[in-house]
C-alpha positions as CSV (number, residue, x, y, z in Angstrom):
1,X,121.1,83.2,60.8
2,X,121.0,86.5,62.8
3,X,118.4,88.4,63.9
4,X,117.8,91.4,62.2
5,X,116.8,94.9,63.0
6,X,113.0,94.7,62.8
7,X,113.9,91.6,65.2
8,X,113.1,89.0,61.7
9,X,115.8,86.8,60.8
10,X,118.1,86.8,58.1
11,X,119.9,83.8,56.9
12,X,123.6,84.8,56.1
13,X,126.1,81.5,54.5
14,X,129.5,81.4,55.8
15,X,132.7,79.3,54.7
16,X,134.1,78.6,57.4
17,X,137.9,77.0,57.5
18,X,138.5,74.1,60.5
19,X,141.1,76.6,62.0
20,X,138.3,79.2,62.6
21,X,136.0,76.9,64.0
22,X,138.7,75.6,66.6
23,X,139.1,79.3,67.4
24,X,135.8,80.1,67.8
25,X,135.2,77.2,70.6
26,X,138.7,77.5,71.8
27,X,138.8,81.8,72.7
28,X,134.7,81.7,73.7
29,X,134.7,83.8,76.9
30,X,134.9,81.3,79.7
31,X,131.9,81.0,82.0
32,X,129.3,82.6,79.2
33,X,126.7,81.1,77.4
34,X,126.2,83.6,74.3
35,X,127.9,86.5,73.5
36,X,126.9,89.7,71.0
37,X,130.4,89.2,68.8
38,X,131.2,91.0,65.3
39,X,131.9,88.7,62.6
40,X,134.0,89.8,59.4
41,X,133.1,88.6,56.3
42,X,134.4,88.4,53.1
43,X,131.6,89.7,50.2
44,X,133.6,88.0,47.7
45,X,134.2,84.3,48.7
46,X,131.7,84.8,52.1
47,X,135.0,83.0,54.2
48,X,134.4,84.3,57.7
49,X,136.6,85.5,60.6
50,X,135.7,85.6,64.1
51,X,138.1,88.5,65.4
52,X,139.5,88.5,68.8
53,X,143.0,87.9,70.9
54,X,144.5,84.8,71.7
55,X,143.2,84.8,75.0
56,X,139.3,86.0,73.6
57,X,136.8,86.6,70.8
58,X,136.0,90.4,71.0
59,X,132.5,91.6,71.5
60,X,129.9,93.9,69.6
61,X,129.4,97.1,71.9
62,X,127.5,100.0,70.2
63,X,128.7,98.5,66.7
64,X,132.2,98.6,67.9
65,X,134.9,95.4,68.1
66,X,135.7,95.7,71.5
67,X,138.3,92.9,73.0
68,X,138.3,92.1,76.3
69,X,141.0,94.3,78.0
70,X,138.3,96.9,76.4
71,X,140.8,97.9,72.9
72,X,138.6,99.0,70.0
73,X,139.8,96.3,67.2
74,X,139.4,97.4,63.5
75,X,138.3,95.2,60.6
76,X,142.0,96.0,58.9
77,X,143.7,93.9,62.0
78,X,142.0,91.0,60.5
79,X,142.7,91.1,57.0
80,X,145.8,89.6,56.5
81,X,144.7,87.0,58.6
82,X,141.1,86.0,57.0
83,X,141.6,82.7,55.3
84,X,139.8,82.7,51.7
85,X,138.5,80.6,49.1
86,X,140.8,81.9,46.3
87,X,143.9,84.4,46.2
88,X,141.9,86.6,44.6
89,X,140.2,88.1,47.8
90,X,143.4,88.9,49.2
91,X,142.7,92.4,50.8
92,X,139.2,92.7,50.4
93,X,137.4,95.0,52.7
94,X,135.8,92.4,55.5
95,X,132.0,93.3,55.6
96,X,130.8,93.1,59.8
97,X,127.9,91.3,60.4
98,X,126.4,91.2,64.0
99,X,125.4,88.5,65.6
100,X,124.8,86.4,68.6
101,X,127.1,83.2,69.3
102,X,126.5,80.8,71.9
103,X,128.7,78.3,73.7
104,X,127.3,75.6,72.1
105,X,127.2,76.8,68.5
106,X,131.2,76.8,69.2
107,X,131.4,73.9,70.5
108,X,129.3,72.7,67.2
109,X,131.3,74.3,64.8
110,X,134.9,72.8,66.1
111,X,133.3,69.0,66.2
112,X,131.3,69.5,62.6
113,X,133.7,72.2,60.3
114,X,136.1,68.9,60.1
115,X,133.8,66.4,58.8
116,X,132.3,68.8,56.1
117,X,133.2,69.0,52.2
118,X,136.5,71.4,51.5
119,X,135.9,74.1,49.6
120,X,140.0,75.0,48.6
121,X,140.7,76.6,45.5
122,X,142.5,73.8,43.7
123,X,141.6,70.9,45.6
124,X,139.7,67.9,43.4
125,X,136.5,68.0,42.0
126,X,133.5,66.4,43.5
127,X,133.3,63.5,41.6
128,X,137.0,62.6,42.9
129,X,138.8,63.9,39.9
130,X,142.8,64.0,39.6
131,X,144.9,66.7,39.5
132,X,145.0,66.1,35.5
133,X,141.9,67.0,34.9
134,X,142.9,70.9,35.5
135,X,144.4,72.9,33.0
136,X,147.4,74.8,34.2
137,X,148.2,78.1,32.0
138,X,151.4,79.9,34.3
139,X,150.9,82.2,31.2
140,X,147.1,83.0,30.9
141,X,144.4,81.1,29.0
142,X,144.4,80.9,25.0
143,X,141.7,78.9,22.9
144,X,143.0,76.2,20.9
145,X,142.7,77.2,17.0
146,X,140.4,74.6,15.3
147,X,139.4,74.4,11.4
148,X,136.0,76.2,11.0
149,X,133.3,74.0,10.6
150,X,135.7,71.1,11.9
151,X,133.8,68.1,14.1
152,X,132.9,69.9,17.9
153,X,133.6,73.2,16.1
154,X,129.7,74.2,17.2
155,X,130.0,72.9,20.7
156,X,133.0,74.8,21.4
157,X,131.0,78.0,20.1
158,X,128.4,77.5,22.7
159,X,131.1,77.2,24.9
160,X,132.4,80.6,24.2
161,X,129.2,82.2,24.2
162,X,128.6,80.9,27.8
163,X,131.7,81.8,29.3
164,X,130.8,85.9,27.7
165,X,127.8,85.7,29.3
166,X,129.1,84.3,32.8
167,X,132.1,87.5,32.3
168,X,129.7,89.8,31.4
169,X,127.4,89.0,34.4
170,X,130.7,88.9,36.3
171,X,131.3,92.7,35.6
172,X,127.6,93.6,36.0
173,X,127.8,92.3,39.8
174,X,131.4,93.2,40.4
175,X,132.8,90.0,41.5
176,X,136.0,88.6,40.6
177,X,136.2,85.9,38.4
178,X,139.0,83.3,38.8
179,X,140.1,83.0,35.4
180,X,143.2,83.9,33.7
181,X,143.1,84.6,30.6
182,X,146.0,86.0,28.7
183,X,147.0,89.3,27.3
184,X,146.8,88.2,23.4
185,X,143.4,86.7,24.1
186,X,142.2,90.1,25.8
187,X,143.8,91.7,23.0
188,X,142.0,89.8,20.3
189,X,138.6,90.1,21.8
190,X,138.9,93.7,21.9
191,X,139.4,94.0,17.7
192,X,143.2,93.8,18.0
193,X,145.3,91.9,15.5
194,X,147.7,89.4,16.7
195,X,151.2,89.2,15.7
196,X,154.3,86.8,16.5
197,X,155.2,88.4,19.5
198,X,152.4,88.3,21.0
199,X,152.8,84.0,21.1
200,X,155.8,84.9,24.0
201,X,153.0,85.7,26.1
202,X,151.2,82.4,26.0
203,X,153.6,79.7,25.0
204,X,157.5,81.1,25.1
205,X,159.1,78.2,24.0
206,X,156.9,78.2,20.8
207,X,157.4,81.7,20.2
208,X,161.4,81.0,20.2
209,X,161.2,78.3,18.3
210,X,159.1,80.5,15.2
211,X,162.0,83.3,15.6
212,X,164.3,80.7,14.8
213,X,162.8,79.1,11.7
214,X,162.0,83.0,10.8
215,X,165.6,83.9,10.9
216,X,166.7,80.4,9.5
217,X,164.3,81.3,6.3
218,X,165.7,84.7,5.9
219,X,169.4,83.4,6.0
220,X,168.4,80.8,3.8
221,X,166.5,83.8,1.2
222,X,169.6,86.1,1.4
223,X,172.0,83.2,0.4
């Protein structure tokens, strides 16, 4: 937590990578106990970066990042290097949060940031789940067709009608959503029809394979 303006505190939660931590005990200014520093924060996936040199964090003066051969340091210097969550906060605009650091909070956060649970997109589930147990769509997400009224068919419903509400709160609260669904699927949920071509977009191999037994069928009417 930080201490806020009316001098309450405010409890801010940060993901914080093991590299960062190092950094954050490694460049503390030598010799101080605490220091007013900037942190830059990601709204999306709240990763943090503690900005500074290689020699030095930088410090808050007057709201400004100022390192410690007294440069001004924008929050667009550290964007490339902020490590996030997920891909999809790749050039976010880093929110600046003030705060006070001491020496010993760094020191803290290099021994403890190892020993906690990962939080890497991609990386196995908490009950210690394989690498199977992900679904892998390099061309979007598509539902599987099922008969209507078919065993599970209601279960897969309520499925559905979750993930349009957990989209549609998605959108109301403008965060990203890290789920890729593809283009036919976007297309059918808007009222569009679906045609052959659209299959190339979700499963290519499929799609030549039905072009082939097309064109075999219309040899096979001509002769």
């Amino acid at each position: 937590g930080h201490c806020g303006e009316a001098g309450g505190l405010k409890r801010e939660w940060w993901m914080l990578s093991d590299e960062e931590a190092q950094y954050l005990h490694s460049a503390f200014p030598k010799g101080e106990d605490a220091i007013e520093h900037m942190v830059l924060q990601c709204p999306e996936c709240l990763s943090v970066n503690f900005p500074g040199t290689e020699q030095s964090l930088v410090v808050n003066r007057g709201g400004k990042m100022t390192s410690a051969s007294g440069k001004l340091m924008s929050e667009k210097d550290y964007r490339a290097v902020t490590r996030h969550v997920t891909d999809a906060c790749t050039d976010v605009p880093l929110t600046s949060v003030p705060v006070r650091v001491t020496a010993a909070e760094g020191e803290a956060a290099a021994r403890l940031a190892p020993a906690t649970p990962a939080a890497e997109e991609g990386g196995e589930e908490p009950g210690g789940g394989e690498e199977e147990s992900y679904v892998h769509a390099p061309h979007g997400l598509f539902p599987c067709p099922i008969p209507e009224g078919g065993d599970g068919a209601a279960t897969v419903l309520a499925h559905f009608c979750f993930l349009g509400r957990l989209m549609g709160k998605a959108l109301l609260d403008q965060r990203h959503v890290d789920l890729p669904l593809s283009l036919p699927f976007f297309k059918r949920m808007v009222g569009g029809r679906l045609a052959l071509d659209d299959i190339a977009l979700v499963d290519p191999p499929l799609h030549a394979a039905l072009r082939g037994m097309r064109a075999l069928a219309a040899r096979h009417a001509e002769a």
